[in-house]
C-alpha positions in Angstrom: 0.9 -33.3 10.1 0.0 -36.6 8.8 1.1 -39.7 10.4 2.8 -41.5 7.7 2.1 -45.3 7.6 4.7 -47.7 5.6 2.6 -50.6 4.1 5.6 -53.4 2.5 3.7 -55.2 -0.6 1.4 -52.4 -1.1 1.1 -52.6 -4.5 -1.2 -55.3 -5.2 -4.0 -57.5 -2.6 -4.3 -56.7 0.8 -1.3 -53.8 1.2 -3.3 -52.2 -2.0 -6.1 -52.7 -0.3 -5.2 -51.3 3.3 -3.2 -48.1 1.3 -6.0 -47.3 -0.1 -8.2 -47.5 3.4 -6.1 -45.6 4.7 -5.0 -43.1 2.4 -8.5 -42.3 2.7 -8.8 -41.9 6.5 -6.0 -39.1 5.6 -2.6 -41.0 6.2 0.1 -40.4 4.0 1.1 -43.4 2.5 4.7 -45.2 1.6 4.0 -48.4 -1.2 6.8 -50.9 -0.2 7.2 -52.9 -3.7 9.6 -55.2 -5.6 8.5 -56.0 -9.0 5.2 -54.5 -9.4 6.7 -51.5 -10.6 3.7 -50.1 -12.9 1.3 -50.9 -10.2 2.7 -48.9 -7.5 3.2 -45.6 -9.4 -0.3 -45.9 -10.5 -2.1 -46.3 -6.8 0.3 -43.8 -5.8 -0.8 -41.6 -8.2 -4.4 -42.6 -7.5 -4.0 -41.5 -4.0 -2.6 -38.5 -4.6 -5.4 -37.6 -7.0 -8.1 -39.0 -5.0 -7.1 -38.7 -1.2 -4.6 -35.1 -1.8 -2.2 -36.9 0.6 1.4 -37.1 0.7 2.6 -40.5 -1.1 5.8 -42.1 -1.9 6.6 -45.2 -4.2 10.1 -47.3 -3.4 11.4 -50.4 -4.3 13.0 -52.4 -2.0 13.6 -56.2 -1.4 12.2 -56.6 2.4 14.9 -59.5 2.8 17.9 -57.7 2.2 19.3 -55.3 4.8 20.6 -52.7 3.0 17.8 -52.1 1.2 15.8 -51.5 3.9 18.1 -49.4 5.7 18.2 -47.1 2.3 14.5 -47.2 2.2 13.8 -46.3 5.7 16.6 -43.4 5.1 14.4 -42.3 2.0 11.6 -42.1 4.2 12.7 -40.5 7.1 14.1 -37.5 4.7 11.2 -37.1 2.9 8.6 -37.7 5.8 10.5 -37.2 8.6 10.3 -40.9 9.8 7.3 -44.2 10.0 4.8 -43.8 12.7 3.0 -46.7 11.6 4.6 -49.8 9.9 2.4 -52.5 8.2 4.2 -55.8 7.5 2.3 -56.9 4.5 5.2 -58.1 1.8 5.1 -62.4 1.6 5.4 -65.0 -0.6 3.9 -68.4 -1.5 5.6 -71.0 -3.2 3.3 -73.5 -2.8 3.8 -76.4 -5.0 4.1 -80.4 -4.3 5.9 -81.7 -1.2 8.4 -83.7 -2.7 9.2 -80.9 -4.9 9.5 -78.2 -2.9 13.4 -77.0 -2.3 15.6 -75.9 0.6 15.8 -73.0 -1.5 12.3 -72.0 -1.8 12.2 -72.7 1.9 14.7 -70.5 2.5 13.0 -67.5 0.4 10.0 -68.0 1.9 11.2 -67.3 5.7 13.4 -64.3 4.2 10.6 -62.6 3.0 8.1 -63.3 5.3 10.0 -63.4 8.4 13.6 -61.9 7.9 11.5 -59.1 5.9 9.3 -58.2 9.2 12.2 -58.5 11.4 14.4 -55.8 9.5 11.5 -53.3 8.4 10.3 -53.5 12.2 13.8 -52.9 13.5 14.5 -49.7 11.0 11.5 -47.9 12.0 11.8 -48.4 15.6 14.0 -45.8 16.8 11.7 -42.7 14.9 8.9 -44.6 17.1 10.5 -44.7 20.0 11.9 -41.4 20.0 8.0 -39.9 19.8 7.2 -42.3 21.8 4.5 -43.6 20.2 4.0 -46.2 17.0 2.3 -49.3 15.5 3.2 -52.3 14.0 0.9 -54.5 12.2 2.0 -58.3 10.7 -0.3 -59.7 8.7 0.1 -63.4 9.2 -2.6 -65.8 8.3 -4.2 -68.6 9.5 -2.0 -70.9 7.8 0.7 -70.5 10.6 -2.3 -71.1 13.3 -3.9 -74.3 12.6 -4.8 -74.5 9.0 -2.3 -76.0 6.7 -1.1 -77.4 3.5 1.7 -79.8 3.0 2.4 -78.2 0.0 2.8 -74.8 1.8 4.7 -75.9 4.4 7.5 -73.5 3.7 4.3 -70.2 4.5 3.1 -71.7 7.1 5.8 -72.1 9.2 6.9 -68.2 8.3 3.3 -67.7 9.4 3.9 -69.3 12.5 7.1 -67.5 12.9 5.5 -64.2 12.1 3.0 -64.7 15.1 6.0 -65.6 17.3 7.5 -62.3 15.9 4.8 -60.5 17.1 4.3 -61.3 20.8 8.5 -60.9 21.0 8.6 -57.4 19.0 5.8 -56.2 21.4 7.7 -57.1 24.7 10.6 -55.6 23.3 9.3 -52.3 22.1 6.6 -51.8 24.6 5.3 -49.6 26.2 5.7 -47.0 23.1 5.0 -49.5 20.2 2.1 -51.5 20.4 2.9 -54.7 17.9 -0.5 -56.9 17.0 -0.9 -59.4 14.2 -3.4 -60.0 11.5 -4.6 -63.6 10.7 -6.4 -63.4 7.6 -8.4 -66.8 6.5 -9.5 -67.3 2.5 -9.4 -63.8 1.1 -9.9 -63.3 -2.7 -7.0 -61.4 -4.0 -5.9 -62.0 -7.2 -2.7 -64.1 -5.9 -5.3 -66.2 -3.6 -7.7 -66.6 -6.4 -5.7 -67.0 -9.9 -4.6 -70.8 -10.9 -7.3 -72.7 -8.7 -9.9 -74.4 -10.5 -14.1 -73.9 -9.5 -14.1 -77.3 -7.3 -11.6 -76.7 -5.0 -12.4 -72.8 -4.3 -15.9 -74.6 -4.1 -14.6 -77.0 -1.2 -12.5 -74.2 0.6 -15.6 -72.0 0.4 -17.5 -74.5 2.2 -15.1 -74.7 5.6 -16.4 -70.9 6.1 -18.9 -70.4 8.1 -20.1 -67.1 6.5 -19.9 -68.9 3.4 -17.9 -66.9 1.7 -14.1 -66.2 1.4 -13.0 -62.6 2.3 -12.3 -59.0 0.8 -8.8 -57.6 1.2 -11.0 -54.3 1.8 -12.5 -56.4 5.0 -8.9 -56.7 6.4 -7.9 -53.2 5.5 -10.9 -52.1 7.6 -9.3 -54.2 10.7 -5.5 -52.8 9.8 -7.4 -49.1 10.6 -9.0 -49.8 13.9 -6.0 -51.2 15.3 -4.3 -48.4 14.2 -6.4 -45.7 16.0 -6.9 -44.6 19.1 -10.2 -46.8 20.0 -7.4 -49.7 19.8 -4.7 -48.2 22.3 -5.4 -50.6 24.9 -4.8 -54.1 22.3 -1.4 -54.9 22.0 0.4 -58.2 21.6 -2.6 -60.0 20.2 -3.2 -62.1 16.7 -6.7 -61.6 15.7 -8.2 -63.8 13.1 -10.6 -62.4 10.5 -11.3 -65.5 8.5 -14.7 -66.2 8.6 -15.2 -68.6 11.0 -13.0 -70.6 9.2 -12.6 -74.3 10.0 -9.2 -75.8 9.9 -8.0 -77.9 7.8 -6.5 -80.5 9.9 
């Protein structure tokens, strides 16, 4: 059987990216999406089609408890349970300092925090009792030591998530290894759309590759620390940014 790999925010960017990865390395897949409706049935179609593996679409607001309990209890009757969980659902609000509200703030650590916390929580036990799972956060660099006063709200989630990950490992150790993406400038179409030539000019330049990134370059990181050649990493944020240099 399959392991079955829960990727939250699948439909679009990076999760799309990393579903499709590793649909293909034979994983059956479960899209985690909230409003991208028309997106997710069609890569889950796609993968079915392409890849001939077990795939399931479900909506579900990674904030709110409940919905992540009835998705988990989707899951586990369907597939029998998450071997693999990728926490990949976040937000960016980013707009002016001054203008930003306690509100957004608010949203912004719900998803990207609260969101991990619960998903990681639900699909513990199944893990446990196998003894065996993975969790992967993607984070960024923005909560390591590149930031943006007008994102202050994602980086400190970012910075949250990392602290997420080196607690969630002690706690679930030694069955679940936990370990954290950091992903630099990668050009998904959230990263990429509203920003004018000069300034993706300017962030272009603080890479040392001299390029920013492909979410297929990340999905290739989200497989090898999900196979065996990684058993022996755990509690670790790894960068994949380019040899990025901060921005402060």
């Amino acid at each position: 059987m399959n392991k079955v790999v829960l990727i939250t925010g699948a439909a679009r960017g990076i999760g799309k990216a990393v579903a499709v990865e590793l649909a293909g390395c034979g994983y059956d897949i479960v899209i985690n999406y909230l409003t991208s409706h028309e997106e997710a049935l069609k890569l889950k179609q796609d993968l079915e089609d392409t890849f001939h593996v077990r795939c399931l679409a479900i909506k579900a607001d990674v904030s709110d408890e409940t919905e992540v309990q009835e998705m988990i209890s989707v899951i586990d009757e369907e597939f029998g349970g998450v071997d693999i969980l990728i926490n990949n659902a976040a937000v960016d609000l980013s707009n002016l300092f001054h203008e930003k509200t306690a509100d957004e703030f608010r949203r912004t650590l719900d998803v990207n925090v609260i969101g991990a916390y619960l998903c990681s929580r639900y699909v513990y036990p199944h893990m446990k009792e196998q003894g065996y799972g993975r969790i992967i956060n993607i984070s960024s660099t923005n909560g390591m030591n590149t930031y943006f006063p007008m994102s202050i709200d994602y980086d400190a989630s970012k910075a949250a998530l990392n602290s997420l990950t080196h607690d969630l490992a002690m706690q679930f150790a030694p069955e679940v290894h936990v370990n954290a993406i950091a992903p630099g400038f990668i050009g998904t179409e959230s990263e990429l759309d509203g920003y004018d030539e000069e300034f993706l000019k300017q962030e272009t330049e603080k890479i040392l590759v001299g390029r920013y990134g492909r979410p297929e370059e990340v999905a290739c990181l989200v497989r090898f620390l999900i196979s065996p050649d990684a058993d022996y990493i755990n509690n670790t944020i790894i960068r994949i940014d380019g040899g990025q240099k901060g921005s402060c």
